[in-house]
C-alpha positions in Angstrom: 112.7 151.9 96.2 114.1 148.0 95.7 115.9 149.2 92.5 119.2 149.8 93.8 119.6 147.0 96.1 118.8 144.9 93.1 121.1 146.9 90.7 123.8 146.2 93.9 123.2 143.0 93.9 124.0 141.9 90.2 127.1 143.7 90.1 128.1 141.4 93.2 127.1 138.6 91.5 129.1 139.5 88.5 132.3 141.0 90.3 132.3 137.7 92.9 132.6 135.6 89.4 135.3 138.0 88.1 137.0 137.1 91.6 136.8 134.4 91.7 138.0 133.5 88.4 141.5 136.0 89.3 141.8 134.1 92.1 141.9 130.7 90.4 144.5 131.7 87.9 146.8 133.2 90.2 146.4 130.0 92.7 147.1 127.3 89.7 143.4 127.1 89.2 142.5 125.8 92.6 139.0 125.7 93.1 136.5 128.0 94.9 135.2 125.8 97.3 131.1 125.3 96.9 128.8 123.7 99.3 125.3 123.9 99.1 123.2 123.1 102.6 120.8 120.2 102.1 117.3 119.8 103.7 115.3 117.1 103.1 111.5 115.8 103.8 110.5 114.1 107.0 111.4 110.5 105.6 108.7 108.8 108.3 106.3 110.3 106.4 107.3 108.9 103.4 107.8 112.3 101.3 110.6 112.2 98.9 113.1 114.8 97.3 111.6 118.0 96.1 112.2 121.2 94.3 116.0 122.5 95.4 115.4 125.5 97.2 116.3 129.1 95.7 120.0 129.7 96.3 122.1 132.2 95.1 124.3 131.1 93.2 126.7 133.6 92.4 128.0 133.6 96.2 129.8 130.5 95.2 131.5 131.4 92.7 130.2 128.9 89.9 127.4 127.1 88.4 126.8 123.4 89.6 127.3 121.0 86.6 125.2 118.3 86.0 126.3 114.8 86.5 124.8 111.3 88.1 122.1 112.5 89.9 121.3 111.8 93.5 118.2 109.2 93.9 115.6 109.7 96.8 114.2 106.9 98.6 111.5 107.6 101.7 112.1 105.0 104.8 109.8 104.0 107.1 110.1 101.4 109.7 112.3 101.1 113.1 115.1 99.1 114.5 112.6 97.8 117.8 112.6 94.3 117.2 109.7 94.1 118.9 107.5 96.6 117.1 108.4 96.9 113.1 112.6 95.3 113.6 113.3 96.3 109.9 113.7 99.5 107.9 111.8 99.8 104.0 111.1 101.7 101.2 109.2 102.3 98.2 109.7 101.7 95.0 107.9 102.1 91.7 108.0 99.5 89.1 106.3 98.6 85.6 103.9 100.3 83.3 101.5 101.2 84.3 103.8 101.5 87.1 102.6 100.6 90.3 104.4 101.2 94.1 105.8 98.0 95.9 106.9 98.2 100.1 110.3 96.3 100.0 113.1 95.8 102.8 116.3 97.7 103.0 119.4 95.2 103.0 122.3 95.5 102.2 123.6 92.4 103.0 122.0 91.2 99.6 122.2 92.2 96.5 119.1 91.7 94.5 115.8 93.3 94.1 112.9 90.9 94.0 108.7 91.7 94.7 106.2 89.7 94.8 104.9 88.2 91.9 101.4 87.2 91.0 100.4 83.3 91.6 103.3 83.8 94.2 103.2 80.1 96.5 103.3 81.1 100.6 103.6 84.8 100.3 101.7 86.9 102.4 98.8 88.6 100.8 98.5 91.3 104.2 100.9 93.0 106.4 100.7 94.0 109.6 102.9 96.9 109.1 99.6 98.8 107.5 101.0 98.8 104.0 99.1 97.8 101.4 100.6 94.3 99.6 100.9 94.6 96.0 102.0 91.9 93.2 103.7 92.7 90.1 102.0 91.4 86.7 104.9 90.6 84.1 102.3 89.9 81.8 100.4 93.3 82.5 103.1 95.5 82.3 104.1 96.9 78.8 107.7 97.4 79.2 108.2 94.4 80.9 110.3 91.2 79.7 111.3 88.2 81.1 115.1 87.4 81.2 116.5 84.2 79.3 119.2 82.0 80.4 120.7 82.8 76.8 121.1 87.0 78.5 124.5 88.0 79.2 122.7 88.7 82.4 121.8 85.9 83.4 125.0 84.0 82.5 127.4 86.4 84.4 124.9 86.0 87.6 125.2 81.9 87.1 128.7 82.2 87.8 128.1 83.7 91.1 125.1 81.7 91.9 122.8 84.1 91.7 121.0 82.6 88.8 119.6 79.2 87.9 119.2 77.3 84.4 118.6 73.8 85.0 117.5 72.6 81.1 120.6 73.9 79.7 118.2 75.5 76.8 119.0 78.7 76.0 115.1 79.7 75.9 114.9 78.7 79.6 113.7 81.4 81.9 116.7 82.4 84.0 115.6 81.8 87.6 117.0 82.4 91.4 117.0 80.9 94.7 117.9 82.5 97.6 118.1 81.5 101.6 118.6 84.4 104.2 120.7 84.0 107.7 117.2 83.6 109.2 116.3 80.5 107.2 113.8 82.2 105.4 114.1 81.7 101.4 112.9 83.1 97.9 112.3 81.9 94.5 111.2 82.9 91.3 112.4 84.6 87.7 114.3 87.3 86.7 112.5 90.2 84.7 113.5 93.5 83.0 111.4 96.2 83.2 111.3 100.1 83.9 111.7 101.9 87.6 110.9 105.4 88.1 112.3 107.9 90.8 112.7 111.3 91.5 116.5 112.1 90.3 118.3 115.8 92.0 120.9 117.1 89.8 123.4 119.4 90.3 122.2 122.3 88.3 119.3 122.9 90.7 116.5 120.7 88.9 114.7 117.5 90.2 113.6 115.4 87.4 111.2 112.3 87.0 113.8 110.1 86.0 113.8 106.3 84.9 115.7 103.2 84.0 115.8 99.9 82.7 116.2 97.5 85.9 116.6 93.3 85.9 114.8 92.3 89.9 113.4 89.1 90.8 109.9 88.3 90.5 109.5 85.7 93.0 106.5 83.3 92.7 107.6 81.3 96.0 108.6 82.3 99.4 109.3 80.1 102.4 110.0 80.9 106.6 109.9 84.1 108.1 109.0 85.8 104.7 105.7 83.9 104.7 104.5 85.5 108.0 102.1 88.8 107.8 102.8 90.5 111.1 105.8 92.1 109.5 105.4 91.7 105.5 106.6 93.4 102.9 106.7 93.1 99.1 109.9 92.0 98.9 113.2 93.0 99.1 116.3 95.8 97.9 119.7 94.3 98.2 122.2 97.0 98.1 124.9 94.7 97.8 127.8 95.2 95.1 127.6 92.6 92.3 126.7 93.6 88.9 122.7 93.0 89.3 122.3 95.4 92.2 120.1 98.1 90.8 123.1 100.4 92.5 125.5 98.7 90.4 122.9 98.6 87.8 122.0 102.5 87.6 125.5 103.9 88.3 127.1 101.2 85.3 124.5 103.5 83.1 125.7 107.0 84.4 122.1 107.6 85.9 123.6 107.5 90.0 127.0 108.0 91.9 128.7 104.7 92.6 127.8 104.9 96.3 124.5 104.8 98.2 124.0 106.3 102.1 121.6 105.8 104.6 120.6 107.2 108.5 118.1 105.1 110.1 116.3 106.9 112.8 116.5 104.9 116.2 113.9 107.2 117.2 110.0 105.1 118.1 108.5 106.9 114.9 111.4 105.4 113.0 112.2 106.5 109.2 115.1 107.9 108.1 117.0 108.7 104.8 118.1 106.4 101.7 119.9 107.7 99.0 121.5 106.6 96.0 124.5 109.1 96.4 127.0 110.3 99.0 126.0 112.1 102.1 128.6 114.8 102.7 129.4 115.6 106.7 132.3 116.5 108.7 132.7 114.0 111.3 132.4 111.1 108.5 135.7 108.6 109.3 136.0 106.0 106.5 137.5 102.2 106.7 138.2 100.3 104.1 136.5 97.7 102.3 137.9 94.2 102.9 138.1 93.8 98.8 136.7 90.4 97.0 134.0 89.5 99.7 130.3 89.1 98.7 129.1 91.5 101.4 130.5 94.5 103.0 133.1 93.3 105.2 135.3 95.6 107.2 138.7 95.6 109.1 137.5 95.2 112.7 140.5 95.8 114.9 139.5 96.3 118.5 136.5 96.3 120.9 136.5 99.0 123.7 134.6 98.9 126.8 135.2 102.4 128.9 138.0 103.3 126.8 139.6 99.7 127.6 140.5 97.3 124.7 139.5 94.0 125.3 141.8 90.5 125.7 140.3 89.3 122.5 142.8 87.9 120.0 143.4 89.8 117.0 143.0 86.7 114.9 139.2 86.5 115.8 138.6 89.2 113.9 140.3 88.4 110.8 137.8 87.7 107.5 138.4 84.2 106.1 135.5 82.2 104.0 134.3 81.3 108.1 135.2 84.9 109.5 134.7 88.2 109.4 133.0 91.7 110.4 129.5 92.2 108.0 127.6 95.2 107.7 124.0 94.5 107.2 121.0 96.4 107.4 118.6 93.8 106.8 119.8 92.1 110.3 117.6 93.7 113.2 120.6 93.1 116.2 124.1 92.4 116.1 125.6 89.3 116.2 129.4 88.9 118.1 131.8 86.3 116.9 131.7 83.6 119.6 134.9 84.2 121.0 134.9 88.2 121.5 131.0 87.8 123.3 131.7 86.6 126.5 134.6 89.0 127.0 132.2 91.7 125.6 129.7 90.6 128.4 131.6 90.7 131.3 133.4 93.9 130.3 130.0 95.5 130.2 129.2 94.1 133.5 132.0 94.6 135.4 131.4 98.4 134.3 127.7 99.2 135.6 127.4 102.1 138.1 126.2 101.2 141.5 122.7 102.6 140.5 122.5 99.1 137.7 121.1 96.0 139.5 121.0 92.7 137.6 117.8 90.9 137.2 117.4 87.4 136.5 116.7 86.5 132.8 117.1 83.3 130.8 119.7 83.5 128.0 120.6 87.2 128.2 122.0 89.4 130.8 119.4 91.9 131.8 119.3 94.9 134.0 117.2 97.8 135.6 119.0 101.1 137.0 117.7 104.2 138.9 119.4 106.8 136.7 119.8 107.4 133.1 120.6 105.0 131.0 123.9 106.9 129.5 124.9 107.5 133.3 124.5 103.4 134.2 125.9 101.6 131.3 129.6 102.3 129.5 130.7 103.2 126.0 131.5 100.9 123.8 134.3 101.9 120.8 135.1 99.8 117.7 138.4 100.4 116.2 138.6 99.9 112.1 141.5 99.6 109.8 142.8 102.8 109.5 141.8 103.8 113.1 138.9 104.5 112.1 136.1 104.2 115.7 132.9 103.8 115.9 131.3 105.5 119.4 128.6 103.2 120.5 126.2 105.0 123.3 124.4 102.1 125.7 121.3 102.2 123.4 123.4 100.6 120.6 124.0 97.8 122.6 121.2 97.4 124.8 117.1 96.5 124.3 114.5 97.7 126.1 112.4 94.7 127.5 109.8 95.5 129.4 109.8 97.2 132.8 109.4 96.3 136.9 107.8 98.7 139.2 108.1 101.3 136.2 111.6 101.0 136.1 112.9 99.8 132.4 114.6 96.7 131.9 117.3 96.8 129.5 118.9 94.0 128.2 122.1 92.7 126.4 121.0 93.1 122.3 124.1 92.1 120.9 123.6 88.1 120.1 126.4 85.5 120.7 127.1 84.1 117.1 127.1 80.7 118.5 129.7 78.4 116.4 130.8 81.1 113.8 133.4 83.8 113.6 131.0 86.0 111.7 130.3 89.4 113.6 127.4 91.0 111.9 126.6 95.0 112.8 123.3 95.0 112.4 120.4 97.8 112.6 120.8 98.1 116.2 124.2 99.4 115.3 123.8 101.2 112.6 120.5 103.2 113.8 120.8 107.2 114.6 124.4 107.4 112.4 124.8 107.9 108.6 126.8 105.6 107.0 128.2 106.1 103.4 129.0 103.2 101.0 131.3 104.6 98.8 132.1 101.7 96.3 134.2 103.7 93.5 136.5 104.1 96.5 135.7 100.5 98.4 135.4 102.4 102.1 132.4 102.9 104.1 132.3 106.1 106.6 129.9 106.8 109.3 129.4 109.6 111.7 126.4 109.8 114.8 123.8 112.0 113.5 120.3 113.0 114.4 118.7 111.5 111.3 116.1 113.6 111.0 117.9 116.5 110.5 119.1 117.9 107.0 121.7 116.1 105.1 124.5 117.2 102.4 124.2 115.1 99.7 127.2 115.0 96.8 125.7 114.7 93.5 128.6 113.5 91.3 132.2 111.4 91.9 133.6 115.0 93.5 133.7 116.7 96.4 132.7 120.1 95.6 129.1 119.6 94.1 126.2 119.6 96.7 122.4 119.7 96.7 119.8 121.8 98.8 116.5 120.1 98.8 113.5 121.4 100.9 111.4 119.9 103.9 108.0 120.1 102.5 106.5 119.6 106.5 107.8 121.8 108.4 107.8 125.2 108.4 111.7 126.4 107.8 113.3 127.9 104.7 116.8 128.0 103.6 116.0 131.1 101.3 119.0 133.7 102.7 117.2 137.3 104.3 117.4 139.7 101.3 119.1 142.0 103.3 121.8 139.7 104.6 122.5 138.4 101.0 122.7 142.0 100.1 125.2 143.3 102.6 126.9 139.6 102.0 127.4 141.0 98.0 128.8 144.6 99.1 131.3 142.7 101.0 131.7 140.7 98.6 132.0 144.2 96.1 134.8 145.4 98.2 136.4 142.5 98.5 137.1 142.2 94.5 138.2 145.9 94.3 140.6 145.4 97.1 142.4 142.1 95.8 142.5 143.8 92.1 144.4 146.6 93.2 146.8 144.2 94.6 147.1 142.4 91.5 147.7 145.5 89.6 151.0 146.1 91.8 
């Protein structure tokens, strides 16, 4: 008979919630803490956010409320520059909507595809994805964007738009060049995306919203090129015509967005429009008024050693500064800390390293491990907030000699500039949250293919639990261990209202 363990079980339920609610009113209504563990689909795959899995809810203590929502992207791609070099995503635009490949960046901060009668873009892509153009004209829901928009007019002050006629009718237009001298053009549109949104009250909806991207009917350098094409790109960046700025202005997201790019050769990873919630996170301030994520870099490390650099090289002018950026494959050291960088690393091999002659970069090949030849490298952030950088954050594979690896020097020297850009060699294999209602960005290491915690409004006490559809594991809790859990839980209650009664 099941009877009683169920009958057992309810009355936990409902004593933990009368518990719980004495023990908020005689702690000044301090808040049961909840947390929900989060597991998510292979991302490399490209399978998104399901159904939450079962949970019981009554062990903490309250019902999630429902607030923004936490949006699912799948990733694909690697940080290898020399097999994909960029991380993307899907996502799902018009009606009838169709599905469009697009680079993760956030170093920009508009969403463009490819548009039909488009002039140089690639029609094929050597990343197996199939290229797709977006119709304006076939899309029901779709409409173009005048320069006469309230739209358009705030992005022309922060040259992110273009009206040249001055007429009001005039389609409001873009033009954009990348730090690779690559370059976009085309029109601004405003049509409907869909996505899978995960609420707080155990529910994943079909969700969708109103977006202005770029349609672009003209694309120029590296963007032109199929071996690595995509259908355009996702800037994550913060001005008003971001899509994240976009959906969490409307109440539809969080004001933050995370990622974890797998540095692993399968590559994938996780984008989501939300906060991902884990212990070891340490934030750093936003450097405010820049138009991409800057940061306070203090300090480079070498073996625990802080380099000679001068403080004031690291200081973020209009010609300097420290840039997150995931749509830059390597990283890129302000002139004057890379030499010191080099020979700091060099002067630290182990005996088992020998140098091997390469032109323009310092390359190596070791008889051990590679975390047993090559130092750590720390960044320090306002706030003392470090970064731990293992050897394969700063170091390429290249090839090997009599089956020995080479590994080379990946971090560029940003010849003539004081910009230091942390690109996805960097940022692979560690989660980073942009949390813009608070300006800070955080980061921890993290296997990321493993499950995350995902917040799914402003606070820090509402959590989701989605499932990995792939793999075998479930997060449902044993009957009998949730059962035993309640009668603790029983005696618990009866043992705190006796002392309440004194």
């Amino acid at each position: 008979m099941r009877i009683l363990p169920v009958i057992l079980l309810l009355l936990a339920a409902g004593a933990f919630t009368v518990f719980h609610r004495a023990v908020a009113d005689v702690g000044g209504g301090a808040a049961f803490p909840a947390k929900l563990r989060l597991e998510r689909a292979l991302p490399r795959r490209g399978v998104g956010l399901d159904h939450l899995r079962a949970r019981d809810r009554a062990r903490h203590g309250r019902s999630l409320a429902a607030a923004a929502g936490v949006v699912d992207f799948p990733v694909k791609g690697s940080a290898n520059p020399f097999t994909v070099g960029l991380y993307y995503t899907r996502v799902k635009l018009g009606n009838p909507p169709k599905e469009f490949y697009v680079q993760i960046d956030s170093g920009s901060d508009i969403l463009w595809v490819t548009c039909d009668q488009c002039n140089g873009c690639p029609t094929s892509s050597g990343l197996n994805i199939q290229m797709e153009f977006f119709e304006p004209d076939k899309s029901s829901t779709c409409s173009r964007i005048t320069c006469s928009d309230d739209l358009c007019t705030s992005a022309l002050q922060t040259g992110e738009a273009l009206c040249s006629s001055g007429s009001p009718r005039e389609a409001c237009s873009y033009s954009f060049q990348y730090g690779d001298g690559s370059g976009t053009s085309g029109y601004y549109v405003s049509d409907t995306m869909y996505f899978d949104t995960v609420f707080g009250n155990e529910q994943t909806m079909n969700s969708s919203a109103t977006i202005l991207f770029g349609c672009s009917n003209s694309q120029t350098g590296d963007l032109t090129k199929s071996d690595r094409a995509v259908d355009g790109i996702f800037g994550f960046g913060q001005h008003e015509l971001s899509v994240i700025s976009q959906l969490s202005s409307t109440g539809v997201t969080p004001r933050a967005f995370s990622h974890c790019l797998s540095g692993s050769d399968s590559g994938g990873g996780i984008l989501v429009l939300g906060e991902i919630i884990e212990p070891g996170i340490v934030y750093t301030p936003l450097v405010p008024s820049q138009s991409h994520y800057n940061l306070y870099l203090e300090s480079i490390a070498v073996n625990g050693q802080i380099l000679s650099i001068d403080s004031s090289v690291f200081e973020t002018s209009n010609t300097q500064g420290t840039i997150i950026d995931s749509g830059t494959t390597l990283a890129y050291l302000a002139e004057q800390a890379y030499n010191p960088f080099v020979n700091a690393i060099i002067a630290s091999l182990s005996s088992s390293v020998s140098r091997i002659p390469a032109k323009g970069n310092e390359c190596f090949i070791t008889t051990s491990s590679v975390d047993d030849s090559f130092p750590s490298v720390t960044l320090t952030f306002k706030g003392g907030a470090s970064m731990q950088l293992k050897p394969e954050d700063y170091l390429l594979q290249q090839g090997l000699v009599d089956n020995s690896i080479i590994w080379c020097i990946g971090w560029q020297n940003n010849q003539g500039s004081g910009i230091t850009i942390l690109g996805d060699l960097i940022l692979k294999d560690k989660i980073f949250v942009y949390d813009l209602a608070n300006q800070q960005i955080g980061w921890t290491n993290y296997d990321c293919s493993a499950p995350v915690n995902v917040s799914t409004s402003l606070g820090k006490n509402q959590f989701l639990n989605t499932g990995q559809l792939e793999v075998n594991g479930s997060s449902r809790i044993p009957f009998t261990r949730l059962l035993w859990t309640s009668i603790g839980i029983v005696v618990m209650y009866i043992l705190t209202l006796s002392r309440l009664q004194r």
